[in-house]
C-alpha positions as CSV (number, residue, x, y, z in Angstrom):
1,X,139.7,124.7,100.1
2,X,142.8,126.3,100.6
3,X,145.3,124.9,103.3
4,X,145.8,126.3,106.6
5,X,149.2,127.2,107.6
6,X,149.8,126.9,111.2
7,X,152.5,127.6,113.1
8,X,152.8,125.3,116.1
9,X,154.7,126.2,119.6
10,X,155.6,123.1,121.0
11,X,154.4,123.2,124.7
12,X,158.0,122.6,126.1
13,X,159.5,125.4,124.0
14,X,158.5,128.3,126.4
15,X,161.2,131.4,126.2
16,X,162.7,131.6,129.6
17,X,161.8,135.1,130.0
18,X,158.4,134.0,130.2
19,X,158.4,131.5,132.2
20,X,157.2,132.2,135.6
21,X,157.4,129.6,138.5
22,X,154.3,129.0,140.1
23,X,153.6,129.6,143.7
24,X,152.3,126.5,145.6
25,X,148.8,126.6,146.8
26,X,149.2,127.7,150.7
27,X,145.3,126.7,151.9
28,X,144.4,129.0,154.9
29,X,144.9,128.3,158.3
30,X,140.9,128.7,158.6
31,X,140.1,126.3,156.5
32,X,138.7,123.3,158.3
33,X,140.7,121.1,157.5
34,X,138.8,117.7,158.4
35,X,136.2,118.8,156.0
36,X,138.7,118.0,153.4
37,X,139.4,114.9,154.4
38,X,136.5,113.0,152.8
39,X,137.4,110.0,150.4
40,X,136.3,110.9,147.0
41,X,136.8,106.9,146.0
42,X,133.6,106.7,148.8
43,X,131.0,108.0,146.1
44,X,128.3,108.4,149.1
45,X,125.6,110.5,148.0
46,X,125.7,114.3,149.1
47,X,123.4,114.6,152.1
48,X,122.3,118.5,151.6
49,X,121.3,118.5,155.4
50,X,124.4,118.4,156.7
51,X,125.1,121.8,155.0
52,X,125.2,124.5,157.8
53,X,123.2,127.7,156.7
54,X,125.9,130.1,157.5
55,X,128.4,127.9,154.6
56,X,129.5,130.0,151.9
57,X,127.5,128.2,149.2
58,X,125.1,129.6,147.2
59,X,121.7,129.0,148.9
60,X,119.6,126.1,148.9
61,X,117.1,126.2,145.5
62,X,113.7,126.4,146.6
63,X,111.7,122.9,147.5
64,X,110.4,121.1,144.5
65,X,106.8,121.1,144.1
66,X,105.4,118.2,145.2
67,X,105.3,115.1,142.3
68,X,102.8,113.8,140.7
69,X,101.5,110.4,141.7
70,X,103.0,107.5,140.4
71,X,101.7,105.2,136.9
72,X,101.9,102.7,140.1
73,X,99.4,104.2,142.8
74,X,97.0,106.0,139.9
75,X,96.4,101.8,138.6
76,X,96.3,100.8,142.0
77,X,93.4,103.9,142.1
78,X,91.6,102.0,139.1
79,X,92.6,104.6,136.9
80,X,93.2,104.0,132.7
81,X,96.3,105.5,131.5
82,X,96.0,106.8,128.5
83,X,99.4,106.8,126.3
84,X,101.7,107.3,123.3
85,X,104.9,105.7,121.7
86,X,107.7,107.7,120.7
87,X,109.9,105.8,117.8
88,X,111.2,109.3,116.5
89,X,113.5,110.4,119.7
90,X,112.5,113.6,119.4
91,X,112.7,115.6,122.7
92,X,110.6,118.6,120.7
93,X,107.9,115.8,120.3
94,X,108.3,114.6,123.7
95,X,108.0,117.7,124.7
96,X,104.5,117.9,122.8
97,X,103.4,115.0,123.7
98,X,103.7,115.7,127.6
99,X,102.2,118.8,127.0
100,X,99.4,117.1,125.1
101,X,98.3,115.1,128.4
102,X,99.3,112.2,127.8
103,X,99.4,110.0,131.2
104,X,102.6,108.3,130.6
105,X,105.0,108.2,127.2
106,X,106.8,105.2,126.1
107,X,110.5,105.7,124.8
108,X,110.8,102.8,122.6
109,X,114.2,101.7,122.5
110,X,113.3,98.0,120.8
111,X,111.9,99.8,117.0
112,X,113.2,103.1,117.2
113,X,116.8,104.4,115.9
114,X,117.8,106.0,119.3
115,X,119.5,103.8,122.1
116,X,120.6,104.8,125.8
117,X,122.3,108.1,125.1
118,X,119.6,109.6,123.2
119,X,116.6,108.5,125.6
120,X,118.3,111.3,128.1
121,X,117.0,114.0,126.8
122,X,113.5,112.6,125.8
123,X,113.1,112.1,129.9
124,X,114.5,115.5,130.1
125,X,111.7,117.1,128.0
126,X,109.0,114.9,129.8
127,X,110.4,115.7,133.4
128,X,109.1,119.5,133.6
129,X,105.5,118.5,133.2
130,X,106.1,115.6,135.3
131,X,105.0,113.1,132.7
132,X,106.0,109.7,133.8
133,X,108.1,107.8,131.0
134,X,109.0,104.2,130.2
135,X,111.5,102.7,128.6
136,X,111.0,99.9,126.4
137,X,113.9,97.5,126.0
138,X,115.3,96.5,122.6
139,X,116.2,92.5,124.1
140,X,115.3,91.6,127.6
141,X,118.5,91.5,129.0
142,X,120.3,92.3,132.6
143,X,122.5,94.5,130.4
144,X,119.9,96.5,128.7
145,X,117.7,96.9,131.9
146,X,120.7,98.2,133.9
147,X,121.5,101.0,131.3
148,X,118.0,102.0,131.2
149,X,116.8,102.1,134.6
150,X,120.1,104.3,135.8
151,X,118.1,107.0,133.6
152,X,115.2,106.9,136.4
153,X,111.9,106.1,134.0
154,X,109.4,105.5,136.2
155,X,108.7,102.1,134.3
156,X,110.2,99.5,132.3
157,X,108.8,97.4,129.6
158,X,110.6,94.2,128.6
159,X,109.5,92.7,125.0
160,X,109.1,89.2,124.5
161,X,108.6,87.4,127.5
162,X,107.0,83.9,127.0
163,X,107.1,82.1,130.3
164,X,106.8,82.8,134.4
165,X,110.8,82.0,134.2
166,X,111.0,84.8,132.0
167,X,109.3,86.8,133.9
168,X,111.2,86.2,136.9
169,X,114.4,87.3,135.3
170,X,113.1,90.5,134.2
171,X,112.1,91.7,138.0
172,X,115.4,90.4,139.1
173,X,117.2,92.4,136.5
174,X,115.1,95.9,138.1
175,X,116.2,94.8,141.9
176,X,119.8,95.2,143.7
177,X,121.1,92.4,145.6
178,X,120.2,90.1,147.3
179,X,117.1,90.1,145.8
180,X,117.8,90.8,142.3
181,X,121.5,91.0,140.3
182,X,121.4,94.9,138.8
183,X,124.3,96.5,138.9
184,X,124.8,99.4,140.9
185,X,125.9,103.0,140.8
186,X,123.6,104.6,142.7
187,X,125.4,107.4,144.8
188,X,125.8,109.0,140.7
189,X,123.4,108.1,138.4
190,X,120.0,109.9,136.9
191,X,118.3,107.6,138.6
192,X,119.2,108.6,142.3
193,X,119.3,112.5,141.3
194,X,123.0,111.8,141.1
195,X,123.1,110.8,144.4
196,X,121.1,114.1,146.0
197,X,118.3,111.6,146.9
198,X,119.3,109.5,149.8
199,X,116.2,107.7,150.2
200,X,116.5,105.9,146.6
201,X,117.6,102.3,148.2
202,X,114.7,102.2,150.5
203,X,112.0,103.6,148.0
204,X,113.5,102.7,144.3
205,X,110.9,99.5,143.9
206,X,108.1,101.7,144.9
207,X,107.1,103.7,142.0
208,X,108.9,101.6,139.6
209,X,106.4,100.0,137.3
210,X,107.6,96.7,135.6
211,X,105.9,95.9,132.3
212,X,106.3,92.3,130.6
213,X,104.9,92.1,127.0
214,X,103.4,88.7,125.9
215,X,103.4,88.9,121.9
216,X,103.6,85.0,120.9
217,X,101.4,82.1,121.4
218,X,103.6,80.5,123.4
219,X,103.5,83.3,125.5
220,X,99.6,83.7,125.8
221,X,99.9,80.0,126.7
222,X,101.7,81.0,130.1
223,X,100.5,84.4,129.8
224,X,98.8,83.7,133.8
225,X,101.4,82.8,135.3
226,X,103.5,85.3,133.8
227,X,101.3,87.7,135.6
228,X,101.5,86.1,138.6
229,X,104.9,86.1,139.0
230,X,105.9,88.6,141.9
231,X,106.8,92.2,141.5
232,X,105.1,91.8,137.4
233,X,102.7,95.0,137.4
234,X,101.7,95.1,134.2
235,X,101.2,92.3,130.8
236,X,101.2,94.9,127.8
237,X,100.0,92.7,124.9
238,X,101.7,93.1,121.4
239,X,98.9,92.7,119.1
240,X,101.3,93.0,115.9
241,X,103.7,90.6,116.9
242,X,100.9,88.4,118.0
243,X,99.1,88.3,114.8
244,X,102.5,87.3,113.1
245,X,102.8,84.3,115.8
246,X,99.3,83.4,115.0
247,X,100.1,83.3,110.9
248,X,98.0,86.7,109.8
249,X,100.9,88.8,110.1
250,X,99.0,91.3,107.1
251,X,95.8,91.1,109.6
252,X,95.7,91.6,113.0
253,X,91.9,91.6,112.6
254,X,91.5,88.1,111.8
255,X,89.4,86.2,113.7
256,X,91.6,83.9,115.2
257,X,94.3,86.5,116.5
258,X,91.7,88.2,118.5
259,X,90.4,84.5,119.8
260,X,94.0,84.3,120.9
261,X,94.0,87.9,122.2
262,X,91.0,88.0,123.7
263,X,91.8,84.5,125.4
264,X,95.1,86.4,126.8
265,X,93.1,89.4,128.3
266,X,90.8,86.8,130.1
267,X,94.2,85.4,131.6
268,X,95.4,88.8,132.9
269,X,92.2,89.8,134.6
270,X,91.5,86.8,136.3
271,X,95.1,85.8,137.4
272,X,95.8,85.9,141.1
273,X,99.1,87.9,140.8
274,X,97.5,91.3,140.5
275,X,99.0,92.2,137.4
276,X,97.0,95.2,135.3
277,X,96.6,94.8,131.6
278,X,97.7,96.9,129.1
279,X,98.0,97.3,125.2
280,X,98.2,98.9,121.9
281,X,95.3,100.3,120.0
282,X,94.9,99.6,116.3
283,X,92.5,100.9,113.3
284,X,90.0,97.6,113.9
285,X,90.4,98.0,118.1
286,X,89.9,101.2,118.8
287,X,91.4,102.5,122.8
288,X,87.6,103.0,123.9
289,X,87.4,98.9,123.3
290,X,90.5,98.5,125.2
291,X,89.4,100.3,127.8
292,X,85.9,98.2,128.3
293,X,87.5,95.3,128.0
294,X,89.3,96.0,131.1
295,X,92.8,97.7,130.1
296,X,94.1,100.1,132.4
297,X,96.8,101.2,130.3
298,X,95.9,102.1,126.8
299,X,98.1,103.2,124.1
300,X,96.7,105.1,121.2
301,X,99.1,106.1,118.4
302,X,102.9,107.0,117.5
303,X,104.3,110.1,117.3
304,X,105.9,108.9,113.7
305,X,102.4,107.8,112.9
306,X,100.3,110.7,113.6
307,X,102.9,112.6,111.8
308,X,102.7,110.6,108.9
309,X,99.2,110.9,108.5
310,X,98.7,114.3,109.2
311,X,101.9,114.7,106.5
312,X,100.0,112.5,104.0
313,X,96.4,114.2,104.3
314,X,98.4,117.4,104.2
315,X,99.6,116.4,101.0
316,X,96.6,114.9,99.5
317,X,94.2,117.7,100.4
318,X,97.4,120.1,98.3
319,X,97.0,117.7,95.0
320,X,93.4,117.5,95.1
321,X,92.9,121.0,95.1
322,X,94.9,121.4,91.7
323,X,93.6,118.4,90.1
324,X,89.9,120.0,90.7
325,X,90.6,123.6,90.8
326,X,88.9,123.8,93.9
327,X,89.7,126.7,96.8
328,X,88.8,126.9,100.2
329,X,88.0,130.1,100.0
330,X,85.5,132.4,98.2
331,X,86.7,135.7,96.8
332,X,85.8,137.7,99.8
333,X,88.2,135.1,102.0
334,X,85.3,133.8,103.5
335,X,85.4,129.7,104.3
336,X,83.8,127.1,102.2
337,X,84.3,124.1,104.5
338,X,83.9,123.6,108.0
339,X,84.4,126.9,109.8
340,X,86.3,125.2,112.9
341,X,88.8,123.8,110.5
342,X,90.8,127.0,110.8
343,X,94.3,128.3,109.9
344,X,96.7,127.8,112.9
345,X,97.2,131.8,113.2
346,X,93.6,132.7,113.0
């Protein structure tokens, strides 16, 4: 590659001809000047009301439809919440999967590449449809929850939690003082609308739906109280990591993880704390189980999973073709196989 050659003007070495003394600012005497006077180190959130309608701003934007109802009220309804994890931090595929219809997505944080910075715009793609998103921490941590809920998802999930104590720590993490120890920034974080939302202290704990995932035998053993523990809304079971504490990591199926699992969901249900129950679907527990059992929140595949196996039957459907010389297609283009199985631009 060749080499630039640039000829730098040091910043100081301005010809004097040029130079041209500024004029200091002189604001106009109409200017009100006690409007000015507001301290900037105050952060208080912008309260829009006080705006008068004859100000020289641009105009208000027109009211926001109103939202949807909250993961929070829709349980409380005796809904099941059908859902999805995305591992691939796609916003494209967030974007399809709110679109899809899914009830609520799950930006997990604890198995897939992305962290805090690139969960933004995944809520950003889910916000326009008003799908409801969680976060799932990578480590149950103060540090991790604070980061995460200053995004605004409308629920949390924290991974591993094996004891009431646990449990505790994890709603004190999602609460300001004095009854929790997050941090705050409130008057200028996502959460808050950046501060537009002046009601956020007063309502921040209503919609907010805090998940606690029991995924060991020692937590099944506590799993009850776990779910009693105040302000605990939801026990999402981790069937995978389960199976590994039980000793069949290579089969979930085994009898004796779902004894264990099974002996959890009993726990939930009938636990005085009012916690609902939620959990992953896999190939030998279909969601329709889940939800008989008594789930109200069922997860049902990955996006990096369904794109796998469409990838992979995509590919497999290509080689079998060669290897028998088949065609899905007559000479006259007419369909051998099932006739709803169409190309996409049919």
């Amino acid at each position: 590659m060749a080499a630039l050659s640039l000829s730098i003007t040091p910043a100081f070495a301005v010809p004097k001809t040029s130079f041209v003394k500024p004029r200091p600012l002189i604001p106009s005497r109409s200017i009100a000047f006690s409007s000015l006077n507001q301290s900037i180190s105050s952060l208080k959130p912008l309260n829009l009301t006080k705006i008068s309608a004859s100000s020289s701003l641009s105009p208000s934007p027109s009211p926001s439809p109103s939202p949807s109802p909250s993961l929070k009220s829709r349980l409380r309804d005796g809904e099941i919440l059908y859902g999805i994890f995305l591992l691939s931090f796609s916003p494209t595929l967030a974007e399809i999967a709110a679109l899809s219809g899914y009830d609520f997505v799950v930006i997990d944080m604890e198995h897939g590449p992305g962290g805090i910075y690139e969960s933004l715009p995944m809520l950003h793609s889910l916000a326009h449809t008003n799908t409801p998103a969680i976060i799932r921490l990578p480590d149950s941590t103060a540090a991790w929850a604070k980061k995460a809920l200053d995004l605004g998802p409308q629920g949390i999930m924290f991974p591993m939690i094996e004891s009431a104590k646990d449990a505790k720590k994890a709603v004190s993490y999602c609460r300001f003082p004095p009854d929790g120890i997050r941090g705050s920034a409130h008057p200028v974080v996502r959460a808050s609308n950046y501060g537009i939302n002046e009601d956020y202290l007063n309502n921040y704990m209503e919609d907010l739906l805090i998940m606690c995932q029991v995924e060991t035998v020692d937590g099944v053993k506590k799993v009850e109280d776990i779910a009693a523990v105040e302000g605990v809304d939801c026990i999402q079971m981790g069937p995978l990591d389960l199976s590994a504490s039980v000793g069949y990591l290579w089969d979930p199926g085994h009898k004796k993880v779902k004894e264990v699992l099974r002996t959890a969901e009993k726990a939930v249900l009938k636990s005085n704390g009012g916690a609902f129950l939620g959990g992953f679907a896999l190939p030998h527990d279909p969601p329709e189980e889940l939800g008989k059992r008594g789930y109200n929140m069922v997860s049902g595949a990955v996006d990096i999973g369904l794109f796998r196996n469409a990838a992979v039957e995509d590919v497999r459907k290509f080689k079998m073709s060669l290897n028998t010389g088949s065609n899905e297609y007559d000479e006259e283009g007419k369909e051998d196989k099932d006739p709803d199985d169409k190309y996409w631009s049919e």
